[in-house]
N, CA and C of each residue as an Amber inpcrd file, in Angstrom:
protein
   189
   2.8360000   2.6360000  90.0150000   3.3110000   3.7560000  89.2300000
   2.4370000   4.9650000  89.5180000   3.1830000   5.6610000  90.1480000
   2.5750000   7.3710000  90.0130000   2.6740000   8.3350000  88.9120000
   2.1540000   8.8440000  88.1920000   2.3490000   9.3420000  87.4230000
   1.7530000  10.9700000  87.3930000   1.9880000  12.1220000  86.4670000
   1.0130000  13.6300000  86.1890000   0.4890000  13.3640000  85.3290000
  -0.0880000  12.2340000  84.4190000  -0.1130000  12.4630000  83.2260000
  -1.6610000  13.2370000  82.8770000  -2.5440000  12.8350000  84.1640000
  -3.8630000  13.2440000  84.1090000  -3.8340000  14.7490000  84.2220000
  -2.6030000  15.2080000  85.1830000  -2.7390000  16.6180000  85.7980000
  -1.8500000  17.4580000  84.5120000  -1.0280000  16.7960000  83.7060000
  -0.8500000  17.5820000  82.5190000  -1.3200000  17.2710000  81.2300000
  -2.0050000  16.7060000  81.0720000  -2.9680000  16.8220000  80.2140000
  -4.3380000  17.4410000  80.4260000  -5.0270000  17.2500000  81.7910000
  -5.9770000  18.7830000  82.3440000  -5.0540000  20.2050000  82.0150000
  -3.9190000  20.4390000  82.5200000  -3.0400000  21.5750000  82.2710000
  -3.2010000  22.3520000  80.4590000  -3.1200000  21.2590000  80.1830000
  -2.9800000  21.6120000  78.4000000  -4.5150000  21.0630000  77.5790000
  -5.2710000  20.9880000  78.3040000  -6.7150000  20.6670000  77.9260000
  -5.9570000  20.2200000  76.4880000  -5.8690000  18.5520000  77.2170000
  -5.2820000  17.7830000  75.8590000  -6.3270000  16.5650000  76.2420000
  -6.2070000  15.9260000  75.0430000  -7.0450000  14.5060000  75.2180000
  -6.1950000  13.0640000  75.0500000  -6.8680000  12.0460000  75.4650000
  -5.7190000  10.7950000  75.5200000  -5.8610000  10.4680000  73.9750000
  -6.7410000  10.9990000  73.0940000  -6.4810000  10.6160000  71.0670000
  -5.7540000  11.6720000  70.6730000  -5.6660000  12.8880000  71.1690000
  -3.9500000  13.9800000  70.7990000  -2.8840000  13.4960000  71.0280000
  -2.7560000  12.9720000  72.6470000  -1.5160000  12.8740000  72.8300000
  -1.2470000  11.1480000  72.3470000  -1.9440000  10.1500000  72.4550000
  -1.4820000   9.0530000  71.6800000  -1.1930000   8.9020000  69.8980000
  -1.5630000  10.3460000  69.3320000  -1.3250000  10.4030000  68.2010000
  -0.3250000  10.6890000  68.2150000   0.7710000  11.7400000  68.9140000
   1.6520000  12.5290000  69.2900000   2.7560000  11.1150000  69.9000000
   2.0760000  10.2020000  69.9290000   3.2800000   9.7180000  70.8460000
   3.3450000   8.1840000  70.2910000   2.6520000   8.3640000  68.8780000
   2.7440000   6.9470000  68.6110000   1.7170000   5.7910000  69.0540000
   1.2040000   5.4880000  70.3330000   0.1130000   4.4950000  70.7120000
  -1.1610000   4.8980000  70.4250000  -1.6910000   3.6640000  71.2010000
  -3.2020000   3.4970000  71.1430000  -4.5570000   4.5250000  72.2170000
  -4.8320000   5.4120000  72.3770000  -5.7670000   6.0290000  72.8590000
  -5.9420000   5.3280000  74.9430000  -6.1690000   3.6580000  74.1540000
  -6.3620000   2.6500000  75.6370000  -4.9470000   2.6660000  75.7400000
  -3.7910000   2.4930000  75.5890000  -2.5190000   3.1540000  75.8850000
  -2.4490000   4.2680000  76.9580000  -2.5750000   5.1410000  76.4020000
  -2.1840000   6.5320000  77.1140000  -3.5170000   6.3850000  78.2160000
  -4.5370000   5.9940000  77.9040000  -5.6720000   5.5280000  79.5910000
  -5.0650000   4.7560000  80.3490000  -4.2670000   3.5180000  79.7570000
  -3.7390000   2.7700000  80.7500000  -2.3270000   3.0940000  81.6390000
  -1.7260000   3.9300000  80.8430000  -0.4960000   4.7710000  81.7410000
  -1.2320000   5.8350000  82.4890000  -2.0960000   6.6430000  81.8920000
  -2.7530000   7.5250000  83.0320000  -3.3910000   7.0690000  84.4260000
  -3.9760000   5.9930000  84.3310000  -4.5480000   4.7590000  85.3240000
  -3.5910000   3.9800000  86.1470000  -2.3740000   4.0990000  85.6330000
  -1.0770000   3.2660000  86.6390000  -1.2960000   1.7750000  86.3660000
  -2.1470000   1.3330000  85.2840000  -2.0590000  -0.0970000  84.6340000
  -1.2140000  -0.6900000  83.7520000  -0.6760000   0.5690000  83.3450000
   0.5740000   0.2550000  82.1610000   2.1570000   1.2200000  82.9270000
   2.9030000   0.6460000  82.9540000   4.1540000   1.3100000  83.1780000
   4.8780000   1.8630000  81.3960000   5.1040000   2.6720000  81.4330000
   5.5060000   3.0450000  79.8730000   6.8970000   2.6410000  79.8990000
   7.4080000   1.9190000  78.8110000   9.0030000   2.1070000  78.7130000
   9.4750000   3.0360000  78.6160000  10.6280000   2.9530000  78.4010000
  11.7450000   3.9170000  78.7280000  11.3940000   4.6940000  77.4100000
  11.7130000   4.3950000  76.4760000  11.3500000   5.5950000  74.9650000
  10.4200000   5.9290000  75.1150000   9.3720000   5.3770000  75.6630000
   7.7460000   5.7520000  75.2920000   7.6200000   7.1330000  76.5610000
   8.1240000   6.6370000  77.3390000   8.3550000   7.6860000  78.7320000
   9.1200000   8.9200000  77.9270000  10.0530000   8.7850000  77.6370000
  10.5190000   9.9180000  76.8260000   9.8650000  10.4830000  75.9870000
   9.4190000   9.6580000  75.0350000   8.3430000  10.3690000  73.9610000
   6.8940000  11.0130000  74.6460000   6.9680000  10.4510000  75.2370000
   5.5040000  11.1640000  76.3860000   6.1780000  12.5950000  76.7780000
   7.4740000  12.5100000  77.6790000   8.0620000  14.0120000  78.3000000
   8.7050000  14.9020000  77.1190000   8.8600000  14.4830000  75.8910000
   9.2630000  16.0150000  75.0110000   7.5710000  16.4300000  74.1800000
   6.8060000  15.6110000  74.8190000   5.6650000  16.5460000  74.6720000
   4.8900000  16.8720000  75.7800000   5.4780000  17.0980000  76.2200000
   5.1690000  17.7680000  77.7370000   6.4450000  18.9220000  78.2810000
   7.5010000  18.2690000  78.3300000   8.5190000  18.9700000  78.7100000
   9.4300000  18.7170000  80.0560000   8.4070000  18.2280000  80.8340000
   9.4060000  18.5680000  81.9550000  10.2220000  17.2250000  82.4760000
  11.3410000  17.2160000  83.0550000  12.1900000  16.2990000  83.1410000
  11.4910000  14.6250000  83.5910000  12.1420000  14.0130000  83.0300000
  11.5550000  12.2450000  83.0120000  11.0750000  12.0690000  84.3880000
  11.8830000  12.2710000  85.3240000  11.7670000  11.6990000  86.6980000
  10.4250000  12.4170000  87.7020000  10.1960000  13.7140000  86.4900000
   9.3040000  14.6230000  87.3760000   7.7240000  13.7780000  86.6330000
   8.1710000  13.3200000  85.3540000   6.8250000  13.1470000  84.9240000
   6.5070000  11.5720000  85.2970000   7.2040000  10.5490000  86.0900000
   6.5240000   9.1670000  85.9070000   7.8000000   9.3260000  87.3330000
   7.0300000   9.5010000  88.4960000   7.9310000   8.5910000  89.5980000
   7.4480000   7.5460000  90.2010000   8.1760000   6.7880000  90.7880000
   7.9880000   5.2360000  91.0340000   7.5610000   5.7430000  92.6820000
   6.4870000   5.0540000  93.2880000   6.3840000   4.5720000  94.8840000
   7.2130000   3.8120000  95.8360000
């Protein structure tokens, strides 16, 4: 799993305890999708991109 999540959250000088508050999980959550150790489901992927914004496919593409 490739993901931006590091490069938009540097973008928005956000932290992985904002945005896992924001998105429902655990802090080691949002490290482990940023790290490509966790693949996020499908809602959670969504709930990750309407706080971010930009379209699903741009924010989590597959290799």
């Amino acid at each position: 799993m490739n993901n931006r999540l590091k490069a938009l959250l540097a973008e928005r000088s956000g932290s992985h305890q904002d945005l896992a508050l924001r998105i429902e999980v655990s802090r080691q959550s949002v490290n482990a999708i940023e790290t490509g150790r966790y693949a996020p489901s499908p809602p959670l992927a969504f709930r990750i991109t309407k706080v971010f914004g930009p379209p699903i496919e741009i924010a989590f593409l597959q290799n």
